[in-house]
N, C-alpha and C positions, 0 to 999 in steps of 0.2 A: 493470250495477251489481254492485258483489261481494254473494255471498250475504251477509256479513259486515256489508254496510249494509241489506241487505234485513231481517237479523232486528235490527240497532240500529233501524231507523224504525218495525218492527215494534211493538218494545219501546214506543218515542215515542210511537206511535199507539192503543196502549193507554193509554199514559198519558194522552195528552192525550183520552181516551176520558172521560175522568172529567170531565174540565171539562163535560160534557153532563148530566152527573147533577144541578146544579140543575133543570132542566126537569122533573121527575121518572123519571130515570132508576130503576129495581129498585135494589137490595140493589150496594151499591159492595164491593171486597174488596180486599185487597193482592196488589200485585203484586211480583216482586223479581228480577232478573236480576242476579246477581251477575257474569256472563260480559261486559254491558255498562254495567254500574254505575247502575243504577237501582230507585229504588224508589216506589213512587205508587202509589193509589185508582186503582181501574175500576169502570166497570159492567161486570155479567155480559155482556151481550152488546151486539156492536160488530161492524159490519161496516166494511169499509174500503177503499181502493185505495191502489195506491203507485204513485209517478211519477218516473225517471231525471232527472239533470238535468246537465247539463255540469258541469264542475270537480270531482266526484264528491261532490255533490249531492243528497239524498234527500228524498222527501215522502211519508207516508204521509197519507191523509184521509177524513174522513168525512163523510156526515152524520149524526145521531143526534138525532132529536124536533124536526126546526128548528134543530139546533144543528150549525155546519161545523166540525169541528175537524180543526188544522194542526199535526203533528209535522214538522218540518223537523230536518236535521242533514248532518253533515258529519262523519266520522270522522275524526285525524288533528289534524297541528298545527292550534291555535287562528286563525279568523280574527280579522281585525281587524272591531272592530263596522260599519266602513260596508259590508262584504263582508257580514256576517249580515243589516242593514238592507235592503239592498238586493234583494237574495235575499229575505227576505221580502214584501219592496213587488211583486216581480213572482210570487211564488204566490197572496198572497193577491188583488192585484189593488188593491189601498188603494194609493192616492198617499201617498208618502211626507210631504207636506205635514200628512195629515190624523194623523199620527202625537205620539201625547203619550207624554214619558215621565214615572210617575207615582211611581217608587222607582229607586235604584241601589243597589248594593254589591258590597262584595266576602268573599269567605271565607266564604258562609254555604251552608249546606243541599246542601253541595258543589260549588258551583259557587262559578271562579274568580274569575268577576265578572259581574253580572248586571245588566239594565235591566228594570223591569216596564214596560207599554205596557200603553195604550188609544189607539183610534182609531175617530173618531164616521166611518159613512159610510151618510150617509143615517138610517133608521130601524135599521143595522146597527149593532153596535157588535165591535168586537173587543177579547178583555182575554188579557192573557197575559205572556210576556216574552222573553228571547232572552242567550244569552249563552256562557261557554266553562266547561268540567267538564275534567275527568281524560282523556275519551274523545274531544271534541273540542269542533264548535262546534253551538249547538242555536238553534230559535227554535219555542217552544210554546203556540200561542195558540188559542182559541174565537173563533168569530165567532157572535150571536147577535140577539137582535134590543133594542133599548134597553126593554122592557119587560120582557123576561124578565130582565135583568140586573138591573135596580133592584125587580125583586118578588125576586129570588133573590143578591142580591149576598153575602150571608154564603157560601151555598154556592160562589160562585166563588173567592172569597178561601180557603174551606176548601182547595178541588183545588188553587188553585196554590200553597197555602203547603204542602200533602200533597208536592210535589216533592223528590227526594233525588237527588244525583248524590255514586256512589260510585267 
C-alpha cells in the first residue's frame, strides 16, 4: 500500500475512533488533516491496525471498549456504490442482505454523495455510512452491540454527523 493510503486510513481510523466515544470514551478533540481533507472528533487514545487490500484498498481498525470500528477507503477516482458496498460486506463480515439504508444525499458535509447505513447482525449492530468526497471513495462505520447503541444513540448520531470531507 502507498505510504499515501497508509496515513488517509490513518486519518479514517482516527476518525471513525470517535464513533467509540458513546461507550464512554475520555475527553473527544478535533482532528484536521488538511493534506487528506478531513475533519472529525476523537478520543484521545485509540489503538488500531491496518490491512492491504487488492484494488488499492485500505482498512484501518479497531477495537475500543466493545466497540469495532471500520475506516475503509480508497484514494483516487470515485467508486461506484456497489464497489464501496461490497467491499464493505466482505471487511466487515455482515451479509449484505442484513444491510438498511436509513439517509441518502448529496452535497453535504463534503461528501459528493452519501448513504447512512445500519445493519442488525445478531446482538451487533453496525451504524455509519459510505460514500465519495474530493479524495476518493470511504465507508465509516461502528459496529457495537444493540444496547449500547440505543442507551447512547444521541452520541452516535453526534460522531457521524461531526464528519467533514474537505
Amino acid at each position: 500500500m502507498k505510504k499515501n493510503m497508509i496515513a488517509f486510513l490513518l486519518v479514517g481510523w482516527i476518525f471513525v475512533s470517535c464513533i467509540a466515544a458513546p461507550a464512554g470514551a475520555g475527553e473527544w478533540t478535533v482532528y484536521e488533516s488538511s493534506e487528506y481533507g478531513f475533519t472529525m472528533l476523537v478520543p484521545k487514545e485509540t489503538n488500531f491496525q491496518e490491512k492491504e487490500y487488492e484494488g488499492g484498498w485500505g482498512c484501518l481498525s479497531a477495537d475500543y471498549q466493545g466497540i469495532k470500528l471500520y475506516a475503509i477507503g480508497k484514494l483516487g477516482p470515485a467508486a461506484a456504490p456497489e464497489e464501496i458496498e461490497k467491499f464493505g460486506v466482505k471487511v466487515t463480515g455482515v451479509p449484505a442482505k442484513k444491510w438498511e439504508e436509513i439517509d441518502h444525499g448529496k452535497n453535504q458535509a463534503g461528501w459528493k454523495w452519501y448513504c447512512t447505513v445500519k445493519a442488525l447482525d445478531g446482538e451487533k449492530i453496525l451504524f455509519g455510512g459510505y460514500g465519495t468526497g474530493p479524495k476518493g471513495s470511504y465507508m465509516l462505520v461502528l459496529k457495537t452491540t444493540k444496547k449500547d447503541y440505543e442507551e447512547n444513540y444521541g452520541d452516535y448520531v453526534k460522531w457521524y454527523e461531526s464528519i467533514r470531507l474537505f
